[in-house]
C-alpha beads as a LAMMPS data file, in Angstrom:
LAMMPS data file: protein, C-alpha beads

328 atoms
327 bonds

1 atom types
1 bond types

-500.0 500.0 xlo xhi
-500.0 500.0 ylo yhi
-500.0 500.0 zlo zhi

Masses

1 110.0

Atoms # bond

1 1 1 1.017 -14.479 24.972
2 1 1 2.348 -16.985 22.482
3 1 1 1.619 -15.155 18.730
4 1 1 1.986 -16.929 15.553
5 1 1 3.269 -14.040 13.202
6 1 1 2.770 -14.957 9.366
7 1 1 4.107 -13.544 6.344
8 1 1 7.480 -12.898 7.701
9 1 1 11.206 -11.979 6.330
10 1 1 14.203 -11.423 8.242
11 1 1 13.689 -7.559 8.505
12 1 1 10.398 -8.605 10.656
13 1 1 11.932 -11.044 12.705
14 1 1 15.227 -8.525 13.275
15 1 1 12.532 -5.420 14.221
16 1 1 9.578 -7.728 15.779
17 1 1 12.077 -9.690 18.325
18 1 1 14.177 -6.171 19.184
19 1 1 10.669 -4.572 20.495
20 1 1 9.067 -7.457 21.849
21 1 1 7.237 -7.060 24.893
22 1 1 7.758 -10.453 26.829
23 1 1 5.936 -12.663 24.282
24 1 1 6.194 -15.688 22.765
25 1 1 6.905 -15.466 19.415
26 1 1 6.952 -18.323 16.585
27 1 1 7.672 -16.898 13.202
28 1 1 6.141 -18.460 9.940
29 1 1 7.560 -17.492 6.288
30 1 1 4.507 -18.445 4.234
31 1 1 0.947 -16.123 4.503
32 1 1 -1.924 -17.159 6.296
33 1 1 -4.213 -19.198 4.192
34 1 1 -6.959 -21.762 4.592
35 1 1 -4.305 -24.785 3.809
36 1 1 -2.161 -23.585 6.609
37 1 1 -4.843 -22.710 9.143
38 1 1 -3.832 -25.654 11.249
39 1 1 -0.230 -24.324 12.019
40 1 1 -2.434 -21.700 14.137
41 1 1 -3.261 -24.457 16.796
42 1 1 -1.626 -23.935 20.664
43 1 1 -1.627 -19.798 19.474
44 1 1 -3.557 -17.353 21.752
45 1 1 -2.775 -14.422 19.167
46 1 1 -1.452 -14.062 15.229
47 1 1 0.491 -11.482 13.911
48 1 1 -1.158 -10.546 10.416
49 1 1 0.546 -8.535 7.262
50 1 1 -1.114 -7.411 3.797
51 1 1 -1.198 -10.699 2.502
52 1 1 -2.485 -12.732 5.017
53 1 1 -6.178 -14.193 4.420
54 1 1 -8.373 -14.332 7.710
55 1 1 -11.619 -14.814 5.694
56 1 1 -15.034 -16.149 7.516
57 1 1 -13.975 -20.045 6.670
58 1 1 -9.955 -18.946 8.169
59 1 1 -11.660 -16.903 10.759
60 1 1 -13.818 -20.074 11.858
61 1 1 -11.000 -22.455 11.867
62 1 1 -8.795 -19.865 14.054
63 1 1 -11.469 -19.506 16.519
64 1 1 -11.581 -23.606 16.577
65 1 1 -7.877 -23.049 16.995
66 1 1 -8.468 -20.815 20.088
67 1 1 -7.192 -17.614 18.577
68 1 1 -8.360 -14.570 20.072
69 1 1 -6.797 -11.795 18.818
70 1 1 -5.370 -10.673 15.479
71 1 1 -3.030 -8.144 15.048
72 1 1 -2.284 -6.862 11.869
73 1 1 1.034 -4.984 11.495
74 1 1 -0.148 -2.788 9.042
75 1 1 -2.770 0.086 8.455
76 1 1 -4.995 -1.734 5.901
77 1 1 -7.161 -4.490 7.174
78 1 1 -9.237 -5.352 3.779
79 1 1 -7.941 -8.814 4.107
80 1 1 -9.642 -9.634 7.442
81 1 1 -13.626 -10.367 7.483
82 1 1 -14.286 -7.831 10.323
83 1 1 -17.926 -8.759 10.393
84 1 1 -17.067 -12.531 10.829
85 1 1 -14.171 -11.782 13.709
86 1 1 -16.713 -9.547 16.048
87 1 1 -19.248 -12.038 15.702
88 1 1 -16.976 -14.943 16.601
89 1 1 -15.240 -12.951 19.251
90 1 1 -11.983 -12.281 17.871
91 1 1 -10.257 -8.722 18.520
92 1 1 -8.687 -7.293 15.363
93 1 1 -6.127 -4.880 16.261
94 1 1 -3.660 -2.701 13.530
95 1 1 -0.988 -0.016 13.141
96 1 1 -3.074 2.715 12.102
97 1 1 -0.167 5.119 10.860
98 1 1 3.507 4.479 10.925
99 1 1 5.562 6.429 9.200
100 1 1 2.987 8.026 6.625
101 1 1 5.871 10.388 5.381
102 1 1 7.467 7.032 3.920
103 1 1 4.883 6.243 1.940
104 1 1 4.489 10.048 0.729
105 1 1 8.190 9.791 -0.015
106 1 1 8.422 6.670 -1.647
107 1 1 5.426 7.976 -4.047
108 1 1 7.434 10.954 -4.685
109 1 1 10.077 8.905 -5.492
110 1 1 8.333 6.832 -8.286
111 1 1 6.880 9.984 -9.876
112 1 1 10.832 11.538 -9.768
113 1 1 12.007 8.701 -11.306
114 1 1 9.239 8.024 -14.476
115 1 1 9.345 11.349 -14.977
116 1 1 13.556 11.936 -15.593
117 1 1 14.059 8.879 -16.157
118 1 1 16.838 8.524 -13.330
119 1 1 16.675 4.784 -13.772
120 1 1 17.235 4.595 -17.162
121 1 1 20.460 6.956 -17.042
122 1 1 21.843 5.326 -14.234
123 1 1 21.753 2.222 -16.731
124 1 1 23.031 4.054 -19.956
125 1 1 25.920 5.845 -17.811
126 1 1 27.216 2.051 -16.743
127 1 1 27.408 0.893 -20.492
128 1 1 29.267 4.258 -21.904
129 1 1 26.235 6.203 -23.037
130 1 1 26.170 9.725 -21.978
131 1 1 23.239 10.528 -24.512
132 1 1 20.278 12.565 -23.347
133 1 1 18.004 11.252 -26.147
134 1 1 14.937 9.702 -24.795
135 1 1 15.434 11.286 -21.498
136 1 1 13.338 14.866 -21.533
137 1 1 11.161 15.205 -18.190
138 1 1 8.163 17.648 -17.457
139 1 1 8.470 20.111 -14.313
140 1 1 6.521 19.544 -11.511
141 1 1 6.084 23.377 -10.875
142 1 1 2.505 24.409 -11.503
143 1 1 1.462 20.713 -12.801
144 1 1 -1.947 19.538 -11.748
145 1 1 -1.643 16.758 -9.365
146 1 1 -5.049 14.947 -8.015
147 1 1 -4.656 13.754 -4.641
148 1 1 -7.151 11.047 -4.106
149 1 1 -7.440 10.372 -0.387
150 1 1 -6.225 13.053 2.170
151 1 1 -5.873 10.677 5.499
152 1 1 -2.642 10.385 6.941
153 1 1 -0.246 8.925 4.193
154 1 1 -1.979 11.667 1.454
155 1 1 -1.600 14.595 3.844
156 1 1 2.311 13.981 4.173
157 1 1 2.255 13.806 0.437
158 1 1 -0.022 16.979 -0.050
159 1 1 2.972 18.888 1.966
160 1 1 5.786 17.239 -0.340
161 1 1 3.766 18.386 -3.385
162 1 1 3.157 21.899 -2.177
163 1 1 7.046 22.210 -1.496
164 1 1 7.653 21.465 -5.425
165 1 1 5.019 23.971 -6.586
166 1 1 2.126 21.700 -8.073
167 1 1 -0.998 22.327 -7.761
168 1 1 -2.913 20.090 -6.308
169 1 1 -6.924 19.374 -6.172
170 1 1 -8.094 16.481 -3.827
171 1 1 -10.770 14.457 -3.487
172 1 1 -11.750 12.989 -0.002
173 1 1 -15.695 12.444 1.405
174 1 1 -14.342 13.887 4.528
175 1 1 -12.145 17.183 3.152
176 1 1 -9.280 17.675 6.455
177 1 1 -10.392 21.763 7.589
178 1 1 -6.614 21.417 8.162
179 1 1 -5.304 20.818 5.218
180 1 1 -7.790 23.563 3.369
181 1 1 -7.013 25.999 5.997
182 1 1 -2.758 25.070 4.486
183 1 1 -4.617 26.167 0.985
184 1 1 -5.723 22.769 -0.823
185 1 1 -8.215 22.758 -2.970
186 1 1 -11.155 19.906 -2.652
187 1 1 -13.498 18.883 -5.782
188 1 1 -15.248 15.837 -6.979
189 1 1 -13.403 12.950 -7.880
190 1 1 -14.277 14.346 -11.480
191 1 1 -13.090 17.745 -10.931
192 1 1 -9.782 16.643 -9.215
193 1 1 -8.985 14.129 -12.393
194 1 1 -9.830 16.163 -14.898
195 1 1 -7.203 17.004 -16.964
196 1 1 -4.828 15.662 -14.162
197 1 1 -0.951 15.324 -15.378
198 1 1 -0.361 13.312 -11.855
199 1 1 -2.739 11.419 -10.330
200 1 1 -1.824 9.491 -6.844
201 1 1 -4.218 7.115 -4.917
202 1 1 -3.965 7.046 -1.220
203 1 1 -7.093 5.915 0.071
204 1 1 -7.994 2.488 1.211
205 1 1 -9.281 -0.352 -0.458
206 1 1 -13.141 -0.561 0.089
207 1 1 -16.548 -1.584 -2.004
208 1 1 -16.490 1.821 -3.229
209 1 1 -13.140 2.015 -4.123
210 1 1 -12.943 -1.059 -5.921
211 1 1 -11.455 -0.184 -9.178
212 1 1 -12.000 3.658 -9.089
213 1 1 -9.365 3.845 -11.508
214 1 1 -11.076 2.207 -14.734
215 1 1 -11.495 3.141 -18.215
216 1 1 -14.121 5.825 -17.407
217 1 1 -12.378 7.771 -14.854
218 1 1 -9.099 7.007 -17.164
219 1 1 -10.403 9.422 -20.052
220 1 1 -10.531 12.419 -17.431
221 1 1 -6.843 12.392 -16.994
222 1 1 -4.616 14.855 -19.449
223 1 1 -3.524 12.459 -21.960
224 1 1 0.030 11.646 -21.109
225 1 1 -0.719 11.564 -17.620
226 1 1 1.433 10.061 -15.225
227 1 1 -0.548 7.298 -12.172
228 1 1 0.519 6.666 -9.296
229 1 1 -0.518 3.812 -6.818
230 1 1 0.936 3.563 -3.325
231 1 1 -2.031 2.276 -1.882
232 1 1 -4.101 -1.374 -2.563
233 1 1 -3.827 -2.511 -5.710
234 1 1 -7.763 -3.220 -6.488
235 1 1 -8.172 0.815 -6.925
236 1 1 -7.468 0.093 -10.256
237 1 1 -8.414 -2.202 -12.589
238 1 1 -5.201 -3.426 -14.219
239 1 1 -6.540 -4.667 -17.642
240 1 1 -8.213 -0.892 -18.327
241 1 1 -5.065 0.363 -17.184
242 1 1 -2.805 -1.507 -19.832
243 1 1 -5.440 -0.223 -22.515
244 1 1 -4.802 3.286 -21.741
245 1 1 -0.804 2.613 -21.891
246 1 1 -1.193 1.049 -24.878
247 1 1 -3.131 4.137 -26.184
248 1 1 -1.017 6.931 -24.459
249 1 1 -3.440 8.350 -22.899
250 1 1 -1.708 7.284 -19.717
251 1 1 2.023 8.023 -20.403
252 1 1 3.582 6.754 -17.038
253 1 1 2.469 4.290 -14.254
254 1 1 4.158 3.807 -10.636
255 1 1 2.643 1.136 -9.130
256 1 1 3.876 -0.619 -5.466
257 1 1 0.961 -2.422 -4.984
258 1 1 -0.323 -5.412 -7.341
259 1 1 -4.067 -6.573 -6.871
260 1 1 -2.741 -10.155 -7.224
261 1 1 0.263 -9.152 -5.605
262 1 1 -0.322 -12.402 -2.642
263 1 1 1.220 -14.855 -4.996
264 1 1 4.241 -12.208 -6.110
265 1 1 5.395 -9.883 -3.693
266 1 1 7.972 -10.242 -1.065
267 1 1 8.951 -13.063 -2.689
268 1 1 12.727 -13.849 -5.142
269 1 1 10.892 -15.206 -7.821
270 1 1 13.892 -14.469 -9.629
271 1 1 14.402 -18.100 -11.395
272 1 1 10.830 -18.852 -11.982
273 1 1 8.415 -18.204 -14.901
274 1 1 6.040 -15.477 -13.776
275 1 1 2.317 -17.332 -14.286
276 1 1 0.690 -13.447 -14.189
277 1 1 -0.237 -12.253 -17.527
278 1 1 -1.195 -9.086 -16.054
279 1 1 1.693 -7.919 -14.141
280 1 1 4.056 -9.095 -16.846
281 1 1 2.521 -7.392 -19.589
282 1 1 3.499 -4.133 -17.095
283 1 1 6.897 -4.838 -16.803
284 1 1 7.293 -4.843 -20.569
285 1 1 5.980 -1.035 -20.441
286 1 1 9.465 1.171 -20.877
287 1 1 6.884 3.929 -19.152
288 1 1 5.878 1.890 -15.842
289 1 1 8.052 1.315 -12.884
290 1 1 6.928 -1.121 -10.013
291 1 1 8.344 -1.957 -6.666
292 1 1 7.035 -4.432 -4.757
293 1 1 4.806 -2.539 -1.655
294 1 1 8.110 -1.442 -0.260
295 1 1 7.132 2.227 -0.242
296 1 1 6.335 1.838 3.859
297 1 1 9.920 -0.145 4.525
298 1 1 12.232 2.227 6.500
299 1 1 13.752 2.102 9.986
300 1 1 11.759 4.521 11.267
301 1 1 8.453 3.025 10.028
302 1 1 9.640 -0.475 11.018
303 1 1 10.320 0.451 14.491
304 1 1 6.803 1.946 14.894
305 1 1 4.975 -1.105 13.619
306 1 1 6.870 -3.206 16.086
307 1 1 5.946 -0.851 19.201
308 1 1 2.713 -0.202 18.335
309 1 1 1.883 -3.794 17.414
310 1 1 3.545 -4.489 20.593
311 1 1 1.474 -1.841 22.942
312 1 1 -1.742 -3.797 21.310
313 1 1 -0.742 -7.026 22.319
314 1 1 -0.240 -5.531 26.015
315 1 1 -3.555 -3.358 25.687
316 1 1 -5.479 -7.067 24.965
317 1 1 -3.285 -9.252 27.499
318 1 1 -3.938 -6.521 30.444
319 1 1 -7.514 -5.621 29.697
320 1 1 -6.724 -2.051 28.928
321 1 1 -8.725 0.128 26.280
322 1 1 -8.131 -1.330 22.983
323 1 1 -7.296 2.124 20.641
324 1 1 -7.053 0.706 17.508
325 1 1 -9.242 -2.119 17.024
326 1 1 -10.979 -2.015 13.939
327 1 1 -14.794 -2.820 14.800
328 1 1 -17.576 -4.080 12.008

Bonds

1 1 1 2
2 1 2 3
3 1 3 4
4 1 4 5
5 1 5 6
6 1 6 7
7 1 7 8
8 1 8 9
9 1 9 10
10 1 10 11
11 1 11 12
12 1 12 13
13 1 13 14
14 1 14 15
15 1 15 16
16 1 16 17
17 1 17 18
18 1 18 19
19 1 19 20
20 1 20 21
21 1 21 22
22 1 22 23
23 1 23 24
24 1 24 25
25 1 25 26
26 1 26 27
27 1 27 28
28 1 28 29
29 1 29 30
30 1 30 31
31 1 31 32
32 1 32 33
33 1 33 34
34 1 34 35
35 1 35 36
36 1 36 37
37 1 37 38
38 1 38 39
39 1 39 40
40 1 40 41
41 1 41 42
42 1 42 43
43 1 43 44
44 1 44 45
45 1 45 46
46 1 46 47
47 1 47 48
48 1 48 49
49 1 49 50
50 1 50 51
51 1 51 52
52 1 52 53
53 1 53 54
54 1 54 55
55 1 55 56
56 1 56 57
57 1 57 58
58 1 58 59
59 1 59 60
60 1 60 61
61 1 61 62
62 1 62 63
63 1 63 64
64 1 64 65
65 1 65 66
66 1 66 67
67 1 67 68
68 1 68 69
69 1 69 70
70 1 70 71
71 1 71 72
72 1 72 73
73 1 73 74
74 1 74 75
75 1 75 76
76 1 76 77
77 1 77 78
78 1 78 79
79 1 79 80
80 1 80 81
81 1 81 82
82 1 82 83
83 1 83 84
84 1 84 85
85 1 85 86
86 1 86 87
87 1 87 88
88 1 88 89
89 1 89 90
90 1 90 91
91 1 91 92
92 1 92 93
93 1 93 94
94 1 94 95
95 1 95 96
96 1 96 97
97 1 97 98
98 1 98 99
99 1 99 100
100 1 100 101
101 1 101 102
102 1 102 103
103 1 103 104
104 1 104 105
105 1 105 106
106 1 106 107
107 1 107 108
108 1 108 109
109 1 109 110
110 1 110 111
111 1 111 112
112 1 112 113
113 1 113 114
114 1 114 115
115 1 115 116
116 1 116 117
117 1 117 118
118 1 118 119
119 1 119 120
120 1 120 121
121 1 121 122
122 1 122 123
123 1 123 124
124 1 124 125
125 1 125 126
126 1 126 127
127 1 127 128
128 1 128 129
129 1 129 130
130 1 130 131
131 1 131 132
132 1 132 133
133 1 133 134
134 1 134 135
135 1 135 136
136 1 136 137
137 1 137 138
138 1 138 139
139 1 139 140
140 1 140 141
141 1 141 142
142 1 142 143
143 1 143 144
144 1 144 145
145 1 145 146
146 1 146 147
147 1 147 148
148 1 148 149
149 1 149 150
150 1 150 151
151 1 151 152
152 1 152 153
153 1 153 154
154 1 154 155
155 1 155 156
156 1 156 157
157 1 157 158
158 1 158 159
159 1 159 160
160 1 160 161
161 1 161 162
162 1 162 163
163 1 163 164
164 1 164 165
165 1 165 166
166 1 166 167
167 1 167 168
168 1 168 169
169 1 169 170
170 1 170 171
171 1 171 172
172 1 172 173
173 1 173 174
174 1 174 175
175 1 175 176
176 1 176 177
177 1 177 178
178 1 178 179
179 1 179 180
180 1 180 181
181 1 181 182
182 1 182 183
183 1 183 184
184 1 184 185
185 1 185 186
186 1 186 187
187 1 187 188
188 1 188 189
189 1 189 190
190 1 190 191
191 1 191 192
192 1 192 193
193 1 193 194
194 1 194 195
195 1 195 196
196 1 196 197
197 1 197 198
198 1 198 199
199 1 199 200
200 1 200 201
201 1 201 202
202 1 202 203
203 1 203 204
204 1 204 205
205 1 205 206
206 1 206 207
207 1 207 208
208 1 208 209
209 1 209 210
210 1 210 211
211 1 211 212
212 1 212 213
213 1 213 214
214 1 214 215
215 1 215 216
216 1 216 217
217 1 217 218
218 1 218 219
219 1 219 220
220 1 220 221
221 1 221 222
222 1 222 223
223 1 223 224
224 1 224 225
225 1 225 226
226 1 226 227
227 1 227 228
228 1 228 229
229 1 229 230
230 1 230 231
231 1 231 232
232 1 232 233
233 1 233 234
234 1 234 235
235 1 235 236
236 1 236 237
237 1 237 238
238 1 238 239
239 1 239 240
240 1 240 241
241 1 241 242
242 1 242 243
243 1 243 244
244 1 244 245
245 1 245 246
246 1 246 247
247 1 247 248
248 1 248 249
249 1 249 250
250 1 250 251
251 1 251 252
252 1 252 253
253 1 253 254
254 1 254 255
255 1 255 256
256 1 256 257
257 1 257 258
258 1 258 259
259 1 259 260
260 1 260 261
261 1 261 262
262 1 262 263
263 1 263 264
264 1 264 265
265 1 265 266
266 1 266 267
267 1 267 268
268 1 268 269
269 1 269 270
270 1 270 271
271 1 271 272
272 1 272 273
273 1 273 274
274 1 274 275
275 1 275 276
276 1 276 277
277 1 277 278
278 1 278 279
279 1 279 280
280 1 280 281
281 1 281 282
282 1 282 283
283 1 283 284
284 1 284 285
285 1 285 286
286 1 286 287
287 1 287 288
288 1 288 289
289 1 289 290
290 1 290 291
291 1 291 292
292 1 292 293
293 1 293 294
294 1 294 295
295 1 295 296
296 1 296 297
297 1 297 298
298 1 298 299
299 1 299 300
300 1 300 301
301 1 301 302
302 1 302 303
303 1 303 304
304 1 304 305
305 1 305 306
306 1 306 307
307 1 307 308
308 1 308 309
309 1 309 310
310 1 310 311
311 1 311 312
312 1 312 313
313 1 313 314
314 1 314 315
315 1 315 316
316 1 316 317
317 1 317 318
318 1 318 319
319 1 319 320
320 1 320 321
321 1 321 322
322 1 322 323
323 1 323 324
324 1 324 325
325 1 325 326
326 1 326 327
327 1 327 328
C-alpha cells in the first residue's frame, strides 16, 4: 500500500523503513491537521502518532481523499473520532502495548529524580559545588503510592514499585485477579489517593477521565505529595495543578505529557518564545520536571511499534482478522 505517515522524526523514519513490509512509504514532518488534509490525496493508508488530528471534518476529507485505513503507531487513539471512521468506513488500527516496561521505567525515573534531586547535583557538581543543602530525599520503602490504572503500562510499574518496598493501593473499574493474586491492594479512587505521597496516572484519556486530577481529588493527596503523569495530559487539569504547587500541597510534579502538548512537543523550540502560559509557568517550578512524552522512546519499544504497525498494514492489505482495530 502507499501510507502517508505524519508526525515524523528521523528515529521513525530510521525504525519505520528498517521493518517495512513492502510498502510505500512517504514521510511527512508536520501532524495531521485539517490545513494539511489535502497532502493525504493518492494515499490508500496514513500512519497516525499522538498528535495527529483525524476529527469527523479530517475524517470526511480523508475518506474524499480515498483513505481507508489509519494506523496509529501508538496505544492511545483519543485523537481519532472512532464513531465518525466506522461510519465512513475507515479501519482504525493501533499498537496496543509496546514496551509497557518503558513507560513504567521512565515514570520511575521521574519520581527518582524529583525526589533526590539527581538533576540538580549533576548541575551543582559541574560548577564546583559539592554541597548537600537543598538536596534531602524521602525513601520509597513503605511510602504510599496510588496506582491509578492497572492495564498494561501500570502493571509493569506495580512490579517496579513492589521491588522498592512501597505500598501501593490502585484504583482500576476492572481490578487485574492477577495482579491481586501478586498482593495489590484495590480501593476507590478516594481510598487509593488519600493521603497518597506518590500518585501515578496510567490510564487512558476518556470522558471520564477528563481532568481526574483537579482541585478536589488534589486535597486527598498527603500534602507534599509527589504526581506523576506518564499518560495523556487532559487527566489533569493544569491550572488546579499549579494552585496546589503554589500552595505545597503538591510538593513535586513529573509530567511527560502536556494537554496542549500538539503545538510543543517533539519539536526544538529552542530559539522561540514559548506562547503557553501554562506550561511555562511549570518550568519555573524548582519542584517539577517535564520531558517531552519520551517515556515510551527505546529500541526495544521502537522496534515493536514498527512490526506491529507493520503486521496491521498486512492484516488490512490481505484480508486477514484485524486484532487490534479499535471499533466505536
Amino acid at each position: 500500500m502507499k501510507i502517508a505517515v505524519f508526525s515524523t522524526c528521523k528515529y521513525d523514519r530510521d525504525f519505520l523503513q528498517e521493518y517495512n513490509t513492502d510498502h510505500e512509504l512517504t514521510f511527512f514532518e508536520s501532524a495531521l491537521n485539517l490545513q494539511n488534509v489535502a497532502l493525504t490525496k493518492g494515499f490508500q493508508a496514513l500512519c497516525l502518532f499522538v498528535n495527529d488530528s483525524a476529527d469527523r471534518e479530517v475524517l470526511q476529507a480523508l475518506k474524499a481523499n480515498g483513505i481507508r485505513l489509519i494506523l496509529l503507531r501508538c496505544a492511545g487513539f483519543n485523537n481519532v473520532d472512532i464513531a465518525t471512521a466506522a461510519e465512513l468506513g475507515i479501519k482504525v488500527l493501533r499498537v496496543p502495548a509496546y514496551s509497557p516496561e518503558a513507560v513504567a521505567e521512565h515514570a520511575m525515573a521521574m519520581i527518582l529524580t524529583l525526589n533526590r534531586k539527581t538533576h540538580k547535583a549533576y548541575n551543582r557538581i559541574r560548577e564546583g559545588n559539592f554541597s548537600l543543602e537543598g538536596l534531602i530525599g524521602f525513601n520509597l520503602h513503605k511510602c504510599k503510592v496510588a496506582l491509578i490504572g492497572t492495564g498494561n503500562i501500570g502493571k509493569a510499574f506495580y512490579r517496579i514499585l513492589k521491588g522498592f518496598g512501597c505500598m501501593v493501593v490502585a484504583y482500576d473499574p476492572y481490578p487485574d485477579a492477577a495482579l491481586i493474586e501478586e498482593g495489590l491492594a484495590y480501593g476507590t479512587m478516594e481510598e487509593a489517593l488519600k493521603d497518597a505521597e506518590v500518585v501515578s496516572l496510567h490510564c487512558p484519556l476518556t470522558e471520564e477521565t477528563h481532568h481526574m486530577i483537579n482541585a478536589d481529588t488534589l486535597k486527598l493527596f498527603k500534602k507534599g505529595a509527589m504526581l506523576i503523569n506518564t499518560s495523556r495530559g487532559g487527566l489533569i487539569h493544569t491550572q488546579d495543578v499549579i494552585e496546589a504547587l503554589k500552595s505545597a500541597q503538591l510538593g513535586y510534579l513529573g509530567l511527560d505529557v502536556y494537554e496542549q502538548e500538539s503545538k510543543l512537543f517533539f519539536q526544538d523550540l529552542s530559539g522561540d518564545i514559548i506562547q503557553d502560559d501554562l506550561i511555562s509557568r511549570l518550568i519555573s517550578f524548582p519542584n517539577v520536571l517535564i520531558t517531552s512524552h519520551q517515556g515510551f522512546f527505546t529500541r526495544e519499544a521502537m522496534q515493536q511499534i514498527a512490526e506491529i504497525t507493520f503486521a496491521n498494514a498486512d492484516a488490512f492489505e490481505s484480508g486477514r482478522v484485524l486484532v487490534n482495530e479499535v471499533k466505536a
